[in-house]
SEPAVEX-768782 format. One record per residue (C-alpha): residue number from 1; x, y, z. Coordinates in Angstrom, 3 decimals. Each point is the difference from the previous one (the first is absolute). Layout:
BEGIN
{n NUM east X north Y up Z}
...
***
This chain:
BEGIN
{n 1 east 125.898 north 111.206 up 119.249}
{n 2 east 0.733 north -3.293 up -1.548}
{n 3 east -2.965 north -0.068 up -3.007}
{n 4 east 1.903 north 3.893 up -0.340}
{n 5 east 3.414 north -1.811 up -0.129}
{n 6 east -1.053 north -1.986 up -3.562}
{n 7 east -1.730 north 3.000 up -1.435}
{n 8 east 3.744 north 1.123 up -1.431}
{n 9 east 1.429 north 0.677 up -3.565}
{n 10 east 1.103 north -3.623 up -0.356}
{n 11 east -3.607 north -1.270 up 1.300}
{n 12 east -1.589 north 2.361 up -2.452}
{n 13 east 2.513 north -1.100 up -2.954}
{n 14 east -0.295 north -3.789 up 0.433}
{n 15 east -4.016 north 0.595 up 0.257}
{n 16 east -0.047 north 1.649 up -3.290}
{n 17 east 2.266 north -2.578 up -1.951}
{n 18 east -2.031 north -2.963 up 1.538}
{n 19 east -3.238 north 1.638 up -0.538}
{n 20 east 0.591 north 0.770 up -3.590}
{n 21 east 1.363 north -3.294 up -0.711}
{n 22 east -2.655 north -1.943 up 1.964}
{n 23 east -2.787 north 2.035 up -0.160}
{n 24 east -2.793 north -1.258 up 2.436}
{n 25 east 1.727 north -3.269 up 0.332}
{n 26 east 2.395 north 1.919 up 2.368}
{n 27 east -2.251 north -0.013 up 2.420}
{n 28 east 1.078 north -3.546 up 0.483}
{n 29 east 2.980 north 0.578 up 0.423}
{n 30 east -0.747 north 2.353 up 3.045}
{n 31 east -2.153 north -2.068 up 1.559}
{n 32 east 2.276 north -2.656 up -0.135}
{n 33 east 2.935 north 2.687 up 1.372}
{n 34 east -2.504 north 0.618 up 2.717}
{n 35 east -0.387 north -3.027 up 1.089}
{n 36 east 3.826 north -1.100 up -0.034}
{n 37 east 0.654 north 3.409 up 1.916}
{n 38 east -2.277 north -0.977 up 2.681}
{n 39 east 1.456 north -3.356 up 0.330}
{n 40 east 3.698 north 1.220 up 0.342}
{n 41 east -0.755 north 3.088 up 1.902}
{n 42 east -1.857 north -2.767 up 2.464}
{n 43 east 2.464 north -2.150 up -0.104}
{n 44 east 2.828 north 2.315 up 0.749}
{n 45 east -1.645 north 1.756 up 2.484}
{n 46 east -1.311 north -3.426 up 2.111}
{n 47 east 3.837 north -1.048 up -0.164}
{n 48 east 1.618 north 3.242 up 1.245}
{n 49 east -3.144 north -0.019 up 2.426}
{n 50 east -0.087 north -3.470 up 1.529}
{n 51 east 4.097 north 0.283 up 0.300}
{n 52 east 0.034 north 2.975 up 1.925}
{n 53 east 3.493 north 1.193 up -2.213}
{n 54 east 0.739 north 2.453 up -2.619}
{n 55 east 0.364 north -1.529 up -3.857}
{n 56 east 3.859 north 0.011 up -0.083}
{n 57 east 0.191 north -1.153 up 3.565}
{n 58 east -2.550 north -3.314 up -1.000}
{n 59 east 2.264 north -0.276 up -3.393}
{n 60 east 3.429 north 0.199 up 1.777}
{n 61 east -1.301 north -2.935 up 1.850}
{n 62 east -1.168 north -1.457 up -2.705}
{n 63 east 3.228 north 0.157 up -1.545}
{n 64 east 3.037 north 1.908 up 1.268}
{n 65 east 0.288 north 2.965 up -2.021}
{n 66 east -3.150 north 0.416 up -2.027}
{n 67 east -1.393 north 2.449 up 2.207}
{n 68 east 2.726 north 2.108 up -0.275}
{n 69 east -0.462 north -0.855 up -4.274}
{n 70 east -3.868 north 0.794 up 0.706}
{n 71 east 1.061 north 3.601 up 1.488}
{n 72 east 2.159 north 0.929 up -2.719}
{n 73 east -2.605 north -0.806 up -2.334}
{n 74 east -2.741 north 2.027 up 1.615}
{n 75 east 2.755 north 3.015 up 0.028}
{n 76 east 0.778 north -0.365 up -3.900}
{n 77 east -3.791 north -0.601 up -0.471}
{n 78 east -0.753 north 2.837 up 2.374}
{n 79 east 2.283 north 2.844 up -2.258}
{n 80 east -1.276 north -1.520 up -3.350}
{n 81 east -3.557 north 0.451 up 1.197}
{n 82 east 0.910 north 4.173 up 0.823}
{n 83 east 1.852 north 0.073 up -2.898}
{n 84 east -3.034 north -0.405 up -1.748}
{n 85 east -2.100 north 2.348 up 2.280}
{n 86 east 2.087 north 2.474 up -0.598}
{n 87 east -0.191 north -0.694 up -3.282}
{n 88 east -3.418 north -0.430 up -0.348}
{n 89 east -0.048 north 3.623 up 1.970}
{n 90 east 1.752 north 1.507 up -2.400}
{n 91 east -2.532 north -1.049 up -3.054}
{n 92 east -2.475 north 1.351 up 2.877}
{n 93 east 1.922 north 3.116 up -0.152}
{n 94 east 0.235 north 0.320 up -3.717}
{n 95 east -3.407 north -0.405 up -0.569}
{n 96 east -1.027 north 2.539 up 2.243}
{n 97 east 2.141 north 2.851 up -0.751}
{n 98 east 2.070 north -0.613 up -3.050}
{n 99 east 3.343 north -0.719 up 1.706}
{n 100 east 2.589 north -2.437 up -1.388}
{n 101 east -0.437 north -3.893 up 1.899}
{n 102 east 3.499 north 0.664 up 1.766}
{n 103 east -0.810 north 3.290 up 1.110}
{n 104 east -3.240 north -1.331 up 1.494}
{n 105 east 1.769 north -3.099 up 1.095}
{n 106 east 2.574 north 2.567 up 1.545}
{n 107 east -3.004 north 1.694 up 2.041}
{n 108 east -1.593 north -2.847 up 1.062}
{n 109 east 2.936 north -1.682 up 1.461}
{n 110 east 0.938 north 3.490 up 1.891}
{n 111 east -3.398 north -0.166 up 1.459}
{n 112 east 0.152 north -3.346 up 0.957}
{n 113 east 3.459 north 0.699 up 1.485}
{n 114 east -1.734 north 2.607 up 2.102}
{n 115 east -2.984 north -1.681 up 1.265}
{n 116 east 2.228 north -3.196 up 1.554}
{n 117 east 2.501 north 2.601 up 1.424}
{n 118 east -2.798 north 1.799 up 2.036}
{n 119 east -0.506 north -1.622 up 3.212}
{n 120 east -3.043 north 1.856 up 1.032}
{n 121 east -1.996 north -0.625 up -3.474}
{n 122 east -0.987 north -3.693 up 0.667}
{n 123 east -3.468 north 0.778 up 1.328}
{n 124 east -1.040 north 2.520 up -2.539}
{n 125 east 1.906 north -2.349 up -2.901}
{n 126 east -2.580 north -2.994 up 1.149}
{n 127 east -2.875 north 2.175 up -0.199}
{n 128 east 0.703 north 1.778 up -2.952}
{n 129 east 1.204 north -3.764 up -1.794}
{n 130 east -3.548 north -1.330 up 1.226}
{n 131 east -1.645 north 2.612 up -1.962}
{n 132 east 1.648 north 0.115 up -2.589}
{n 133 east -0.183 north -3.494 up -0.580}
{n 134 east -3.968 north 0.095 up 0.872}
{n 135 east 0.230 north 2.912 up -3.069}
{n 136 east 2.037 north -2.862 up -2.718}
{n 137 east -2.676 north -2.967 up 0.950}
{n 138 east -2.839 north 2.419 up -0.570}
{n 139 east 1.464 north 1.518 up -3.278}
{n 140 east 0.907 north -3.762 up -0.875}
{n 141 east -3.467 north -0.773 up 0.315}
{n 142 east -1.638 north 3.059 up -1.503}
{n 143 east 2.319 north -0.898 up -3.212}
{n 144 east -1.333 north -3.667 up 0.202}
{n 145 east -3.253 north 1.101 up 0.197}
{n 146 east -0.114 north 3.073 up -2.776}
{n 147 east 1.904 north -2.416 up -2.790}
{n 148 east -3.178 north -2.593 up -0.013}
{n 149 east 2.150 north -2.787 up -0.222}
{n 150 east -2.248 north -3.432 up -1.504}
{n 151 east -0.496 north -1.348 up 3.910}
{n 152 east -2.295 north -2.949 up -1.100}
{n 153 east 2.694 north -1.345 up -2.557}
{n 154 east 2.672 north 0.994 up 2.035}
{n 155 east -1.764 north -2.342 up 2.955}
{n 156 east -0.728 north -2.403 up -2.738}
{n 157 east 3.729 north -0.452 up -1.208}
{n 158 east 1.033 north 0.487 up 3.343}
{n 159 east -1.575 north -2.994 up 0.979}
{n 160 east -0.080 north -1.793 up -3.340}
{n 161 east 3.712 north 1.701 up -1.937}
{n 162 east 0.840 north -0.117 up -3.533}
{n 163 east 3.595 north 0.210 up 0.683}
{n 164 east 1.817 north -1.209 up 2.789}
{n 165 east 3.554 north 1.602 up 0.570}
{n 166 east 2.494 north -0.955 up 2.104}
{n 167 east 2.699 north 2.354 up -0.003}
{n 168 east -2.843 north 3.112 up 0.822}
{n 169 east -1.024 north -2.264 up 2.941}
{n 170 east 3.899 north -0.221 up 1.751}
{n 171 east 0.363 north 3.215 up -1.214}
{n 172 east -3.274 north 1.572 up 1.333}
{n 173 east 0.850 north -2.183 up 3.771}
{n 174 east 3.569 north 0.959 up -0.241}
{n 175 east -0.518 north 3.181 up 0.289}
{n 176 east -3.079 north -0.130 up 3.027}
{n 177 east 1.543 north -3.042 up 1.925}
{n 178 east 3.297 north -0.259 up -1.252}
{n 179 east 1.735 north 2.780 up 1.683}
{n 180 east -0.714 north 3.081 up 1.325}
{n 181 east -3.569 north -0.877 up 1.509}
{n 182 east 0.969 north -2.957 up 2.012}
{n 183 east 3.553 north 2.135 up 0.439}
{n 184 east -2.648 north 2.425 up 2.020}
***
């Protein structure tokens, strides 16, 4: 579920800039990502862990009031991320059948509506999100695989880069570690 979560429109879209501007030297810049995920997701997991409390409880301790700040962040975060599902469903949409991005935005949204409103669909939701999301990795990878991408250069420059860019690398971790990920 959670390498499924960063497979979006916006994932796909920042990939693409990066990876055209960078070329292999962007591989850098996710290994770098990679490793800075890892250390925040460990860090903010060993925290919440070891003090036995829920993030805004530990931050309203921390200081009064920020975890009630924290929550409406994750709740602002939390729509702007479905706003762009839906949206992203809605190019999904399009591109399959030729309807307009609101119409298939429109759909989308009423099916999502549907899904949370059904009590009794949880189990069959899980299973059918589990293989769906097996179906994106695998598709992910057979697109990887069929586009022959220059793996020794891209190791090379991953290792070794041309061009080093910031703003792709708290871009790239902002949207893995920065919200909705460590949100989950």
């Amino acid at each position: 579920m959670m390498a499924n979560s960063s497979i979006g429109p916006g994932f796909l879209t920042q990939t693409t800039v990066f990876t055209q501007q960078l070329l292999t030297s962007f591989g850098f810049v996710i290994l770098v990502s990679v490793l800075l995920d890892i250390g925040a997701q460990l860090n903010t997991w060993r925290i919440l862990t070891v003090s036995e409390l829920r993030a805004q409880d530990l931050s309203n301790q921390l200081l009064p009031g920020l975890g009630y700040f924290l929550s409406v962040l994750v709740v602002i975060g939390g729509f702007a991320f479905n706003i762009g599902n839906i949206a992203g469903c809605g190019l999904g949409v399009n591109v399959l059948t030729g309807l307009s991005f609101q119409n298939g935005a429109i759909i989308s949204g009423l099916i999502a509506l549907v899904l949370f409103w059904a009590k009794e669909i949880g189990k069959m939701l899980d299973g059918f999100t589990k293989t769906l999301g097996t179906i994106k990795i695998l598709l992910a990878l057979f697109i990887a695989y069929n586009t022959h991408p220059p793996l020794v250069q891209a190791i090379h420059y991953t290792l070794i880069p041309e061009k080093i860019s910031a703003i792709a690398i708290v871009t790239i971790v902002g949207g893995t570690v920065g919200g909705y990920l460590t949100f989950s």
